[in-house]
C-alpha positions in Angstrom: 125.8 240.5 -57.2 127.3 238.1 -59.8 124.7 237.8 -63.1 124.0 234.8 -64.7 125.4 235.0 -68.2 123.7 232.5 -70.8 125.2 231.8 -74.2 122.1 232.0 -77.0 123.4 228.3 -77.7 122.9 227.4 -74.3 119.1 228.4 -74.3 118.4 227.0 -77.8 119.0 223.7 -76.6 117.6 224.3 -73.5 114.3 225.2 -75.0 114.5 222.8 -77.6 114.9 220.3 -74.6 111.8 221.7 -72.9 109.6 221.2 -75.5 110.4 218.0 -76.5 109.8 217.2 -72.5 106.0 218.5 -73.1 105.9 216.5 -76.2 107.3 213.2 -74.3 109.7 212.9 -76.8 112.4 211.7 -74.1 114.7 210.0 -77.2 114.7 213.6 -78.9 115.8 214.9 -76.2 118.7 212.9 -75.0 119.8 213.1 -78.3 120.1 217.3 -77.9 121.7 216.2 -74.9 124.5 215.2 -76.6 124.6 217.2 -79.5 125.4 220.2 -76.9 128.6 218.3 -76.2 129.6 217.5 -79.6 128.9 221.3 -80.3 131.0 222.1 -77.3 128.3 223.8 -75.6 128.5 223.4 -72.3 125.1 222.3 -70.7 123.9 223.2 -67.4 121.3 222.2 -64.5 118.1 224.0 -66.8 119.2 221.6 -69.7 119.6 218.7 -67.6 116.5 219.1 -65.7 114.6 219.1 -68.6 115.9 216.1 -70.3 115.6 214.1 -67.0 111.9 215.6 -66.8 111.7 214.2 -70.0 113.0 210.8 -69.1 110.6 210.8 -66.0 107.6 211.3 -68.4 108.3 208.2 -70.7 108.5 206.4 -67.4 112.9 206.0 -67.9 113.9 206.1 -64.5 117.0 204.6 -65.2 118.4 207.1 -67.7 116.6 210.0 -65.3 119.6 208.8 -62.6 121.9 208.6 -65.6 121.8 212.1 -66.0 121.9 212.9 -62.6 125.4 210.8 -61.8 126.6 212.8 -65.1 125.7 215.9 -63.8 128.2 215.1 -61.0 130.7 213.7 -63.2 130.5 217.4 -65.4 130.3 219.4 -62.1 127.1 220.3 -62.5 125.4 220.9 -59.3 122.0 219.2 -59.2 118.9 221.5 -57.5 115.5 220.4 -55.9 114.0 220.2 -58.9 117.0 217.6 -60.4 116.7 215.6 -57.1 112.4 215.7 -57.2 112.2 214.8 -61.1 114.3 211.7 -60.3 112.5 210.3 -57.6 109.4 211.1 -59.4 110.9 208.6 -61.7 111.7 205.9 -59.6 108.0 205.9 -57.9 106.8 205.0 -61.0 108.5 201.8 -61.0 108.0 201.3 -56.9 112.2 202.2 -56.7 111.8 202.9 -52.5 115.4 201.8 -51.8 116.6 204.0 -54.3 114.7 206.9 -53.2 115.5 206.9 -49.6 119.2 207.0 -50.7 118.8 209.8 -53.4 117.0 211.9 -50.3 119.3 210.7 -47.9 121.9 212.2 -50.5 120.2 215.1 -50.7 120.9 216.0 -46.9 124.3 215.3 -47.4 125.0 217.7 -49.9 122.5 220.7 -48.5 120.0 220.0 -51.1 116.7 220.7 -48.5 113.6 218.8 -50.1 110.1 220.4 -51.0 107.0 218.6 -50.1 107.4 217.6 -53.8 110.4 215.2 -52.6 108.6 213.8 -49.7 105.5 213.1 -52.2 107.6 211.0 -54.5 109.6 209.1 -51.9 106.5 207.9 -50.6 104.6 206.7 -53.4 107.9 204.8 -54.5 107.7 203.6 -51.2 104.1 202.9 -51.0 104.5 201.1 -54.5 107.2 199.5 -53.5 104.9 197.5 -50.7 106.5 199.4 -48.0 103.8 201.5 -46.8 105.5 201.6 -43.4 108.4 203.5 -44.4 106.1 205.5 -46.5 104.0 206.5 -43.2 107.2 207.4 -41.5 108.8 209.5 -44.3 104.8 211.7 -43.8 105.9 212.1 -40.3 108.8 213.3 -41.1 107.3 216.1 -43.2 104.5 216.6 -40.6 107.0 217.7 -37.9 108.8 220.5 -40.6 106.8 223.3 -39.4 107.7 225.5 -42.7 106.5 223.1 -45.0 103.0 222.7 -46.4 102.4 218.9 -47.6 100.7 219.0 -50.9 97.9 217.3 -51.7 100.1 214.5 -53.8 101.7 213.8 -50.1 98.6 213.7 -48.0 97.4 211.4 -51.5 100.0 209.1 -50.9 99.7 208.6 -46.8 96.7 207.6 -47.2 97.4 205.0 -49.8 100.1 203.8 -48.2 97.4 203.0 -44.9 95.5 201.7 -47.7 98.1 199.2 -48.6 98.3 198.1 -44.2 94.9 198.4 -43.9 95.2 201.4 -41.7 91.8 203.0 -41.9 91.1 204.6 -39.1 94.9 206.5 -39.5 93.6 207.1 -42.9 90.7 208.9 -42.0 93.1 210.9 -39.7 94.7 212.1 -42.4 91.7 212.5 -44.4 90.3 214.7 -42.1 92.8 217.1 -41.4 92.3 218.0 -45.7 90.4 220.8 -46.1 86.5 220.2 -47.5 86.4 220.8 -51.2 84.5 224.3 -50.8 87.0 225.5 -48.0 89.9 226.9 -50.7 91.6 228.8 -48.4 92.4 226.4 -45.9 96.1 225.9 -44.4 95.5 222.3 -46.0 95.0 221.2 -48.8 91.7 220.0 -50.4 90.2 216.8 -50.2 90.1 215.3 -53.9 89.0 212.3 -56.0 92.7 210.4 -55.1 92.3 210.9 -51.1 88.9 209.9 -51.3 89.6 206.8 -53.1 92.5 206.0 -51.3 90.7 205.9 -48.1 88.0 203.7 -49.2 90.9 201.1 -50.2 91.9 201.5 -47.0 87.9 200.7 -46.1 88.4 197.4 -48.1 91.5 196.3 -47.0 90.0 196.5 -43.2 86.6 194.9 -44.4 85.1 198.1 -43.4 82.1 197.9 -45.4 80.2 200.7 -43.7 82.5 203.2 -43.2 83.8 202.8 -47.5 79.7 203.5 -47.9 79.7 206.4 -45.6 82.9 208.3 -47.5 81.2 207.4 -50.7 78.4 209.7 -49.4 80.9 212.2 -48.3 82.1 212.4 -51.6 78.8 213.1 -53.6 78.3 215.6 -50.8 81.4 217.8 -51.8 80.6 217.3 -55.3 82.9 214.9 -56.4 82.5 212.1 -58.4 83.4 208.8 -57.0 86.0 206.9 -59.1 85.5 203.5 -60.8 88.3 202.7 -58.4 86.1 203.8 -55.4 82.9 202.4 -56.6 84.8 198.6 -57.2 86.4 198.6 -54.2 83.3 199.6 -52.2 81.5 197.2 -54.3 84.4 194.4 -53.1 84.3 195.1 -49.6 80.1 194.7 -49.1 80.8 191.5 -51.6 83.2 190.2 -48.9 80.9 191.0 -45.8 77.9 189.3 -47.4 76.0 192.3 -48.2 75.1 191.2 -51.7 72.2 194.0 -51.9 74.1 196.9 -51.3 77.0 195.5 -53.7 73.9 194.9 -56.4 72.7 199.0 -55.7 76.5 200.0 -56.0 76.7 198.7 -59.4 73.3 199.8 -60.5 74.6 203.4 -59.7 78.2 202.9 -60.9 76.2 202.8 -64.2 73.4 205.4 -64.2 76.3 208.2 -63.1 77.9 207.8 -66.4 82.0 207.4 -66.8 83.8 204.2 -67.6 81.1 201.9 -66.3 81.5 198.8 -64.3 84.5 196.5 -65.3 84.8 193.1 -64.9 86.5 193.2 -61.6 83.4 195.0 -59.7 80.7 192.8 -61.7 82.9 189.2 -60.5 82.9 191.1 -57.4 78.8 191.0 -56.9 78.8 187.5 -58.6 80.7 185.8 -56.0 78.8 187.8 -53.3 75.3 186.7 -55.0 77.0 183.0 -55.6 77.4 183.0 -51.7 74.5 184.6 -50.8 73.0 181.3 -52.8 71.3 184.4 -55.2 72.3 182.0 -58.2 69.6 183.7 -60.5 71.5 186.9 -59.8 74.8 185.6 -60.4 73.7 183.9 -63.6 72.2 187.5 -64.9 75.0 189.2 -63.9 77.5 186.7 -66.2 74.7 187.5 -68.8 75.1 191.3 -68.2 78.8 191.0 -68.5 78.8 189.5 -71.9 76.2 191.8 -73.6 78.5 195.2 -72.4 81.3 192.8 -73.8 83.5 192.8 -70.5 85.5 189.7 -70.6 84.2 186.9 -68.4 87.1 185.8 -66.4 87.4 182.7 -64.4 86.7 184.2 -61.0 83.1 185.0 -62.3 82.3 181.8 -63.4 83.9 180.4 -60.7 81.6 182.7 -58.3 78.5 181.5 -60.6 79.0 177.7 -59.9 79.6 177.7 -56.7 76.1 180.0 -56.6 74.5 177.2 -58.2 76.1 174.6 -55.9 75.1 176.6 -52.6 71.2 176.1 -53.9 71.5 172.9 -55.0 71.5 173.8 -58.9 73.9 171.1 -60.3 72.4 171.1 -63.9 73.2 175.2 -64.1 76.2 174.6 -62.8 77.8 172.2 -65.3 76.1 174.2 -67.9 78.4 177.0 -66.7 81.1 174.6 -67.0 80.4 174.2 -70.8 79.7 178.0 -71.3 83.2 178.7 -69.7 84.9 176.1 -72.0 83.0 177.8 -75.4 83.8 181.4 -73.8 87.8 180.4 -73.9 88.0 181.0 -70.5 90.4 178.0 -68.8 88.1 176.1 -66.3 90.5 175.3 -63.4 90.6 173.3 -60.2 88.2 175.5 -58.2 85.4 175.4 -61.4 85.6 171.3 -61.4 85.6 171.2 -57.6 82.5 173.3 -57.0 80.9 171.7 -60.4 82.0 168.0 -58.4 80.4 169.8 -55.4 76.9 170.4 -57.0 77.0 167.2 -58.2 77.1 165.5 -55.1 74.4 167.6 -53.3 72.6 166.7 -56.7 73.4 162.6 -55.6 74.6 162.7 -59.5 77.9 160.0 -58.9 78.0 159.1 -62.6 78.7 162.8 -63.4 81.0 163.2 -60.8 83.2 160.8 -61.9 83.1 162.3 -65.6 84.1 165.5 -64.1 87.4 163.9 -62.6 88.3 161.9 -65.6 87.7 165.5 -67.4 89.6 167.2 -64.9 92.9 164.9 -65.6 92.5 165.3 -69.2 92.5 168.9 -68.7 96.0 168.6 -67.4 94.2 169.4 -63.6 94.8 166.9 -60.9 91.6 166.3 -59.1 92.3 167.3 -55.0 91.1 166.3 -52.1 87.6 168.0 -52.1 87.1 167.5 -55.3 87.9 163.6 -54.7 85.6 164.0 -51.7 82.5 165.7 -53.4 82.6 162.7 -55.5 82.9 160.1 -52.8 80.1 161.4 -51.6 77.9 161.4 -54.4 78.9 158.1 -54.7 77.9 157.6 -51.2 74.3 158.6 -51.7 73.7 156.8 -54.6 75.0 153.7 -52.7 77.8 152.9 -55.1 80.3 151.8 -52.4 82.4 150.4 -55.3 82.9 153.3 -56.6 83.7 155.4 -53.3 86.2 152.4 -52.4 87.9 152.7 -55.7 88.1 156.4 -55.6 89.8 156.6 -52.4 92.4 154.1 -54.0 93.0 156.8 -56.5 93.8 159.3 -54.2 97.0 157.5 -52.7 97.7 156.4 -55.7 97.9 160.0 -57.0 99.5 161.3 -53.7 96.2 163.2 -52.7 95.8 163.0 -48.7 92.4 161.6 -47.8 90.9 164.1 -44.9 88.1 162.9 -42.3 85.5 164.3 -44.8 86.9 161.9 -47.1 86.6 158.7 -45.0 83.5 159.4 -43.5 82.0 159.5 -46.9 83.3 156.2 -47.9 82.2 154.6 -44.6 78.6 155.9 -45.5 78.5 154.4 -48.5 79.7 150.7 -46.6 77.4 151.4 -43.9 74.7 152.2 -46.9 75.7 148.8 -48.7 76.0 147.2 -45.6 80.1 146.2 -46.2 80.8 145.9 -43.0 84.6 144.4 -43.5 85.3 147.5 -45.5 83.8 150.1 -43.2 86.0 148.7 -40.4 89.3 148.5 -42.2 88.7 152.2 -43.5 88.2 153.0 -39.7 91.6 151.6 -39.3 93.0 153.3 -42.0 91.9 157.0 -40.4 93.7 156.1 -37.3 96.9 154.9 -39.2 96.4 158.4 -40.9 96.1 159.4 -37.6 92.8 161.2 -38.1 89.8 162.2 -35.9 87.5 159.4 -36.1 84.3 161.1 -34.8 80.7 160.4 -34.2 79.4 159.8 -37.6 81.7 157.1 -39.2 81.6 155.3 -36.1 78.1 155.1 -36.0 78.1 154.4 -39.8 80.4 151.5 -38.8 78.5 150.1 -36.2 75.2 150.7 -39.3 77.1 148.1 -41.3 77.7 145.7 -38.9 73.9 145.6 -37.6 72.6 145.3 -41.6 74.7 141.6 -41.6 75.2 139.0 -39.9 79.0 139.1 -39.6 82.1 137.6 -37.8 82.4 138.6 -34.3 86.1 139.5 -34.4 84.2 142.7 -35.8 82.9 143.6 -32.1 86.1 143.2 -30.3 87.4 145.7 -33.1 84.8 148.2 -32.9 84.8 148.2 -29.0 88.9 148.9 -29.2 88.2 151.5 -31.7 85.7 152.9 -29.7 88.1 153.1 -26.5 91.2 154.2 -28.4 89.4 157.2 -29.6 87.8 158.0 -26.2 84.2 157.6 -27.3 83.2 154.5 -24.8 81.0 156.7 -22.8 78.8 156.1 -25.4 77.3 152.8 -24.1 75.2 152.5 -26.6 77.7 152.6 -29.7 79.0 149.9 -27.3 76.0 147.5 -26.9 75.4 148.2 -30.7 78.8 147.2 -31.9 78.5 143.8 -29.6 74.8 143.0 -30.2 75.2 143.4 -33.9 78.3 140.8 -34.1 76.4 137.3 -32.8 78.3 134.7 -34.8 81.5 134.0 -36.2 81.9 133.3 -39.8 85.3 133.0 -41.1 84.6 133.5 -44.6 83.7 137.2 -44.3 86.6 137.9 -42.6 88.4 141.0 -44.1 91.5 140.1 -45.3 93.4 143.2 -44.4 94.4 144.6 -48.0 91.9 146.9 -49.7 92.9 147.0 -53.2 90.0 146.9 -55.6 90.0 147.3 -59.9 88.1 149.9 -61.5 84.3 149.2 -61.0 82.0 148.8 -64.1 79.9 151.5 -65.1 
């Protein structure tokens, strides 16, 4: 049996390395490094495992496989531990390729990975957005039968189903953990990380119920949920709609103490009350967020507006507006557009059209909804003008008009009674080849029966009405002939719709 000899040199720097690993001083130790060489003491794999553990600490992964390649170049055989402490590195930064070469290296040379090594390769994996390869690297260590997976590798299975919305695999593999009061268990116990991971997994699947029940689960073994588990439980009731439970979820979040909501759970519940039409709630909630001085971002006040605009609360709404701008948070195309939105439930045109004109000057083109919220407040205050005009600006600025959009502005012909224009919008939908339905026919046909028009309008009507397969309708028929007695050929419409800006 050959004996190990060490030179005192040799474990000086070695140690001297160590502890300036536990102190995270990964510079320090590099630099001992290479004052072994220029000392001519030879190092070996203790001294370079420790620097390298040192690099993977102050999150280096590239000088961590710097050391390792000159461990080669020195003939310095690299152990389990070398191997692990690198790829422990490159997880951090999500480095998957890299990893499944180093352990594919690994088998080359004889090296046989520890759980440890599986672990890291698939959290780089899993952080690397390649949570398939992560699940079939945890296969892979399944199938050893003479090695245990740690808890860091059953950990990161079931975040990497988290990350493909596998939640019924990761409750599979959530299961086959051991309870937290079971410590003698072949596996290992369940902990804060699986927990939490699974409830992503929850999220991710819109699993609402099931994130609740392992919430439960946890308080039952004694463990504390995380903020991470209480916001994404909190996200997944927000996106099913179950704006109560998401409101009791952040109640408890703050009575068990800890870190305390953060702004992503509290924008969370205010888009779920701003859906649910709770506006009050949502408005509170903003309220809430600024008195515990969490930064109001734009998805809350986003989620606020469009609160206010589901319940018809157009004045709250652009007061958010204003509160956004003075809070020095960026209003942007969704905050006009559900602000433009409210405005035209509200029948409030004038301040529709502000909010575009605002909107450009804020370096924000206005897009189709947002041109068709105003439209339609324009169409119920009867401006017709104004909806005629605004659809101009839309090709003008490139924006597609939709059938929303058209129907709108036929309602606010058919309103006015401008017949001419409420046809030649008709023909412009089927030149845009869009739907023409129900409404902005009958709208049409409205116009025409409010005036005494030309009767070159019926023949139109009754070939748009057979070109779009809505004849059946005899009535639509008789109304667009009945409505057209006489022919006048100074309300003819002269076949180019191009209007100037309206007066205020």
């Amino acid at each position: 049996m050959h004996l190990l000899v060490l030179h005192p040199e040799v474990v000086t720097f070695s140690s001297a390395i160590s502890a300036c690993e536990k102190g995270q001083q990964w510079e320090r130790a590099l630099l001992l490094l290479r004052a072994m060489r220029e000392q001519v003491v030879q190092p070996n794999a203790i001294s370079y495992n420790a620097a390298i553990s040192a690099c993977e600490k102050g999150r280096h992964w590239q000088w961590s496989l710097h050391l390792l390649t000159e461990m080669d170049k020195f003939s310095i055989s690299p152990t389990v531990v070398t191997y692990s402490t690198v790829l422990s590195a490159c997880r951090h930064d999500g480095r998957w390729e890299l990893s499944l070469e180093l352990l594919s290296r690994m088998r080359r040379l004889g090296v046989a990975p520890n759980s440890f090594t599986y672990s890291a390769v698939m959290a780089a994996c899993e952080r690397g957005e390649q949570w398939e390869q992560a699940l079939t690297i945890w296969e892979e260590l399944r199938k050893i039968g003479t090695m245990r997976a740690d808890v860091v590798a059953y950990g990161s299975a079931i975040s990497a189903c988290a990350s493909g919305g596998k939640w019924q695999q990761a409750l599979l593999i959530l299961a086959e953990m051991a309870p937290r009061a079971d410590s003698g268990g072949a596996a290992p116990q369940r902990d804060i990380v699986a927990y939490t991971s699974a409830i992503r997994a929850c999220e991710r699947a819109g699993r609402w119920d099931v994130a609740l029940d392992l919430l439960e689960a946890m308080k039952a073994e004694r463990l504390r949920p995380s903020k991470v588990a209480y916001t994404a439980a909190i996200s997944v009731c927000a996106a099913a709609q179950q704006w109560e439970r998401s409101l009791l979820l952040l109640q408890e979040m703050e009575a068990v103490g800890g870190p305390g909501p953060d702004e992503v759970a509290c924008s969370a519940c205010i888009s779920c009350c701003g859906r649910a039409g709770r506006w009050p709630w949502a408005l509170q909630l903003l309220e809430e967020m600024e008195r515990k001085k969490l930064e109001s971002n734009v998805i809350a006040f986003n989620a606020a507006i469009s609160g206010c605009e589901v319940c018809s609360q157009w004045q709250r709404g652009l007061a958010l507006l204003r509160d956004m701008i003075e809070a020095s948070v960026q209003p942007d195309i969704v905050s006009y557009s559900a602000a433009l939105s409210g405005c035209e439930k509200g029948k409030q045109w004038e301040k529709a059209l502000s909010l575009l004109v605002e909107m450009r000057e804020q370096g924000l083109p206005p897009e189709t909804i947002a041109f068709s919220a105003a439209i339609s407040a324009c169409e119920g205050a009867r401006r017709w003008d104004f909806a005629i005009w605004l659809l101009e600006e839309m090709v003008l600025d490139s924006v597609a008009p939709n059938s929303v959009t058209y129907t709108a502005a036929i309602g606010s012909c058919a309103r006015a009674a401008q017949w001419t224009w409420a046809i030649l919008l008709l023909d412009e939908m089927s030149w845009r080849q869009l739907e023409v339905g129900a409404v902005p026919l009958s709208s049409a046909i409205a116009a025409c029966e409010a005036t005494a028009p030309s009767a070159t309008a019926a023949p139109q009507l009754l070939a748009k009405l057979s070109a779009d397969g809505l004849m059946a309708s005899k009535c639509w028929a008789a109304a667009a002939t009945d409505a057209l007695p006489s022919h006048d050929a100074s309300n003819d419409a002269s076949g180019c719709w191009t209007l100037t800006p309206p007066q205020l």
